[in-house]
C-alpha positions in Angstrom: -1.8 16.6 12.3 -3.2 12.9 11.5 -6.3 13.2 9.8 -8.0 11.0 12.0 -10.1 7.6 11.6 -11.3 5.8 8.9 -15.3 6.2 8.3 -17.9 3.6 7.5 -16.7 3.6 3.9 -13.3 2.5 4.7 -14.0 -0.2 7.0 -17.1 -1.7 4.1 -14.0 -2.2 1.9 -11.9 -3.2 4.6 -14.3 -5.7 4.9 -14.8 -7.0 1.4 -11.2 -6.7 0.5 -9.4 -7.9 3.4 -7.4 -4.0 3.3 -7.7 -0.6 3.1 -4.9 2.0 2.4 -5.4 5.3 4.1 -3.1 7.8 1.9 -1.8 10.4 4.6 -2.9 8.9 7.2 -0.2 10.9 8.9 1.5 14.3 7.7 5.5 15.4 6.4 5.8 16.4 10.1 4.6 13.6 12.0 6.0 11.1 9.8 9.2 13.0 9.4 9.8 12.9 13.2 9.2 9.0 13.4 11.6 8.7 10.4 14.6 10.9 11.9 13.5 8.9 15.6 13.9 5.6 14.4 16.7 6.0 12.2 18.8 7.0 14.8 17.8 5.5 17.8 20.6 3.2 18.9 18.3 0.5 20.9 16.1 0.0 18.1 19.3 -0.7 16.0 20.8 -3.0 19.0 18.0 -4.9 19.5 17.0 -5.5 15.6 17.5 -9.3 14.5 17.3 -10.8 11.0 15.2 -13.2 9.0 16.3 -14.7 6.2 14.6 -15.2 3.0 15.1 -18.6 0.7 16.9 -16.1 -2.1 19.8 -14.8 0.3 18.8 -11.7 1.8 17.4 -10.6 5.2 15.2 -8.6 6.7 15.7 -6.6 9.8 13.4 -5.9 12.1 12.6 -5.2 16.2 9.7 -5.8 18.2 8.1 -4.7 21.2 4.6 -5.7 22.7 3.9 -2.5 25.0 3.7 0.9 23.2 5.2 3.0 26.1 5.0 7.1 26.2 7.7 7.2 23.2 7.5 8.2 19.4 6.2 4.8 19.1 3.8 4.7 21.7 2.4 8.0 20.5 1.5 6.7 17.2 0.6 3.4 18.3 -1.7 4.8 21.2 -3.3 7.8 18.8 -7.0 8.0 18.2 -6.2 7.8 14.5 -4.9 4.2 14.9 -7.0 2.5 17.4 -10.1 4.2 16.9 -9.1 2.8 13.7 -8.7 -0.3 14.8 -12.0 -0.6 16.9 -13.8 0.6 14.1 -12.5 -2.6 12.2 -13.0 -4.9 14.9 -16.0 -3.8 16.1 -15.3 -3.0 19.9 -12.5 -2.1 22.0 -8.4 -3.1 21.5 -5.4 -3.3 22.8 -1.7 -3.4 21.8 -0.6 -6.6 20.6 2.7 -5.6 19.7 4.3 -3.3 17.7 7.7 -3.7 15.3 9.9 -1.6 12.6 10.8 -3.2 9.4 13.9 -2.4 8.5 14.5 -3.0 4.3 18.2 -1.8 3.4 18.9 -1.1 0.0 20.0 -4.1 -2.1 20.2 -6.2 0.8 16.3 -6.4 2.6 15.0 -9.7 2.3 12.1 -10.7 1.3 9.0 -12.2 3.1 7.1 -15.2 2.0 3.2 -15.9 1.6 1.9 -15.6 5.1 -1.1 -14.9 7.3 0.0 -13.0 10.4 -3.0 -15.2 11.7 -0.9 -18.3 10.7 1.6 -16.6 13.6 -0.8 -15.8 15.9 -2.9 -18.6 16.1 -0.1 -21.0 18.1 -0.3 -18.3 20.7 -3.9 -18.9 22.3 -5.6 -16.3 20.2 -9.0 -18.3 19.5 -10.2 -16.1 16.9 -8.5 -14.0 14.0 -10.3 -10.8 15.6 -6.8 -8.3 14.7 -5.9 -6.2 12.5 -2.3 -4.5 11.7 -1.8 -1.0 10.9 1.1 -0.9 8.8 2.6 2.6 8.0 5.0 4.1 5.7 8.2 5.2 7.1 9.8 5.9 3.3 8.2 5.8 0.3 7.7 2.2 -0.9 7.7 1.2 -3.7 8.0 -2.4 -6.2 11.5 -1.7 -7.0 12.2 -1.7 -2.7 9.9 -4.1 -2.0 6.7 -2.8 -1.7 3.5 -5.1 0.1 1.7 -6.9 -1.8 -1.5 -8.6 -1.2 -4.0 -10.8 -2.6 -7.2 -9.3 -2.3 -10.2 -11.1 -0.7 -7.9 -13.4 0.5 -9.2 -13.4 4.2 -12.2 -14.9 3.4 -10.2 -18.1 2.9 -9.9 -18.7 6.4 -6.6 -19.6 8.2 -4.2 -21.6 5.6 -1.9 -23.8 7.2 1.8 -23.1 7.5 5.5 -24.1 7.9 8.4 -22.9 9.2 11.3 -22.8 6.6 14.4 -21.5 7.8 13.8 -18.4 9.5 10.5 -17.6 8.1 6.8 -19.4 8.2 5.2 -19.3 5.2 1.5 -20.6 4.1 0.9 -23.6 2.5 2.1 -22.6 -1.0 -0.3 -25.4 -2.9 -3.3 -23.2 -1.7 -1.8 -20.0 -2.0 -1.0 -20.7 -5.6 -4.7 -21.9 -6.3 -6.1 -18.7 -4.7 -3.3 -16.7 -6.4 -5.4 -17.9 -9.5 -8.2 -16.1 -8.7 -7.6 -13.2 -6.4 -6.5 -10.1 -7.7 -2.7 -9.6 -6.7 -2.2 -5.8 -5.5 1.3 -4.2 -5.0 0.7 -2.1 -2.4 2.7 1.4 -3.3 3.0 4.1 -0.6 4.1 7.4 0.2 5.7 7.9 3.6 2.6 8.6 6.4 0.0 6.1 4.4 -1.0 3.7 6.4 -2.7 -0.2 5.3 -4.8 -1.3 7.6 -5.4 -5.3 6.9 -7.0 -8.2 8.4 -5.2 -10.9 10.1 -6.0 -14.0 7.9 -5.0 -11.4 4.3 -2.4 -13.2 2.5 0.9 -11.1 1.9 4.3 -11.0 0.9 6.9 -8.9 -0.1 10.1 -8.9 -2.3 13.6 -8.0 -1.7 14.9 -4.4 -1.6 16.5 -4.3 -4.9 17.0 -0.6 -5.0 18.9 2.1 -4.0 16.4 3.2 -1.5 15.6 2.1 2.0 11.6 0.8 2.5 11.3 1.2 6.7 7.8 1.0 7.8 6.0 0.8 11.1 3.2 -1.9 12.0 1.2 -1.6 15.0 -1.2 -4.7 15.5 -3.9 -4.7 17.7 -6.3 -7.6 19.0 -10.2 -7.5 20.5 -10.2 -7.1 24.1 -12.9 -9.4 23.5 -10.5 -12.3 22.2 -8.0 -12.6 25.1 -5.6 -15.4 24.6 -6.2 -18.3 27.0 -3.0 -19.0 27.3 0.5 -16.9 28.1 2.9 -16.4 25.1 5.4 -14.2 23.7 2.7 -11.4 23.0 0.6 -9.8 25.7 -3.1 -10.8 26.7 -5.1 -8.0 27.4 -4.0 -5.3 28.8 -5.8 -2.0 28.8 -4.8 0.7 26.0 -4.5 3.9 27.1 -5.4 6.2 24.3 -3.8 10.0 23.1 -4.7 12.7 21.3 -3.2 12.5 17.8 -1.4 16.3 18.5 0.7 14.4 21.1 2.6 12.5 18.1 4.1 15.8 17.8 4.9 17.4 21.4 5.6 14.2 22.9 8.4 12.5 20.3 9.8 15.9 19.0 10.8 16.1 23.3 11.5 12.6 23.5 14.2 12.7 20.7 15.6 15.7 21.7 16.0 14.2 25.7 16.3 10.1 25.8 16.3 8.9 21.8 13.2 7.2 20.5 13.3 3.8 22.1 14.4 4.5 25.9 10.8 3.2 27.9 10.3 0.2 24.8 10.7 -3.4 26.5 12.2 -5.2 23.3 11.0 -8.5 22.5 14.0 -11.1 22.9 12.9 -13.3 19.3 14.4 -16.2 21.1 10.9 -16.2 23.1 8.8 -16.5 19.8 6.5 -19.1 20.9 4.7 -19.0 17.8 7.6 -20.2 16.0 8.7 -22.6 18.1 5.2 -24.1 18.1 5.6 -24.1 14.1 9.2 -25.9 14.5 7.9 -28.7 16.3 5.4 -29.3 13.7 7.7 -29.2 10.6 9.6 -31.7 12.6 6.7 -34.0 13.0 
């Protein structure tokens, strides 16, 4: 079973660092079942959408904002996770949203220097009070495109940034002095790690340039506390109902067997993306 949440430890070096990797955060079974879930749930797959990279490839993803009584719900609603999560952010959270990265082999894009903050901002979220659980589907690694982050990074504050094509990226003059001294990390994991980082840590990723696929999970989560004041394509609060982490287990293994992995998800129409839109308008300015 999940090995539950992070102690005071964890969330000091969250703190100082920006990030903190919790190795088996989640065990062969439990990640095992999400792997087999998503990789062949047919609405997950119908309702992914690509973004494309400035070298050619794409990245596949789908998102959803409310975790449901799913596979994914199970993980994203488990005490592991958002105790987690309120441990980081010093009170209670709810579900932002929640999306599957989907890196093929030889063809996953990559993504560009970015705050998720840098997102999240153009929706009404007044301060950068989240924090993004990101787990390990399969084993990732630099050769599939591993995260990487630069450490400390979040106590830059929010860096400005610009949509480019299909992805918003952070002001690259800035990121490339901090770049010069911040230690760059390449975040390597074994399927059921989980990376908990802050929403203003600068990150990136490269393309999937191996024979293996890098899938993983992120689960974001914002302070009751720092309700949007404004409607967007994300939820404003909305009360999270927590689980048990044993219900990972006797909740997806029936799911999957009954109605496939992503039957009660509400997919997120990326069309909607009001924080990109608000980005648009400002490249075109």
């Amino acid at each position: 079973m999940a090995r539950g949440p992070i102690g005071e430890r964890e969330v000091r070096q969250y703190r100082e660092d920006g990030f903190v990797v919790v190795r088996g955060m989640f065990d062969q079974a439990e990640i095992e079942l999400l792997r087999r879930s998503a990789k062949h749930d047919k609405a997950l797959d119908n309702h992914s959408f690509g973004r494309a990279d400035d070298q050619g490839g794409v990245v596949r993803l789908s998102l959803w904002n409310h975790p449901g009584n799913g596979i994914y719900g199970m993980f994203a609603r488990c005490r592991s996770l958002v105790d987690s999560a309120q441990a980081l952010l010093a009170g209670e959270v709810y579900h932002y949203h929640s999306k599957m990265i989907m890196k093929e082999p030889r063809v996953g894009g990559a993504w560009a220097w970015h705050q998720d903050y840098g997102y999240w901002y153009q929706n009404g979220v007044l301060f950068p009070l989240l924090t993004s659980a990101f787990i390990a589907v399969d084993r990732a690694t630099r050769e599939n495109g591993c995260l990487q982050v630069l450490k400390g990074s979040h106590l830059a504050g929010r860096v400005e940034h610009i949509l480019t094509g299909d992805q918003a990226g952070a002001d690259p003059e800035r990121v490339g002095e901090l770049a010069k001294r911040l230690e760059l990390v390449h975040v390597e994991m074994e399927p059921g790690d989980v990376i908990f980082f802050d929403s203003n840590l600068l990150h990136r990723s490269d393309q999937n340039r191996s024979e293996h696929p890098r899938w993983s999970m992120i689960c974001c989560y914002n302070a009751a506390r720092n309700d949007p004041y404004k409607e967007a394509h994300h939820p404003r609060y909305t009360p999270l109902e927590k689980v048990d982490d044993a219900r990972i287990l006797e909740v997806g293994a029936r799911r999957f067997a009954e109605d496939g992995a992503g039957a009660d998800v509400a997919w997120l129409d990326p069309g909607k993306d009001t924080s990109a839109s608000s980005l648009a308008e400002k490249a075109q300015q």
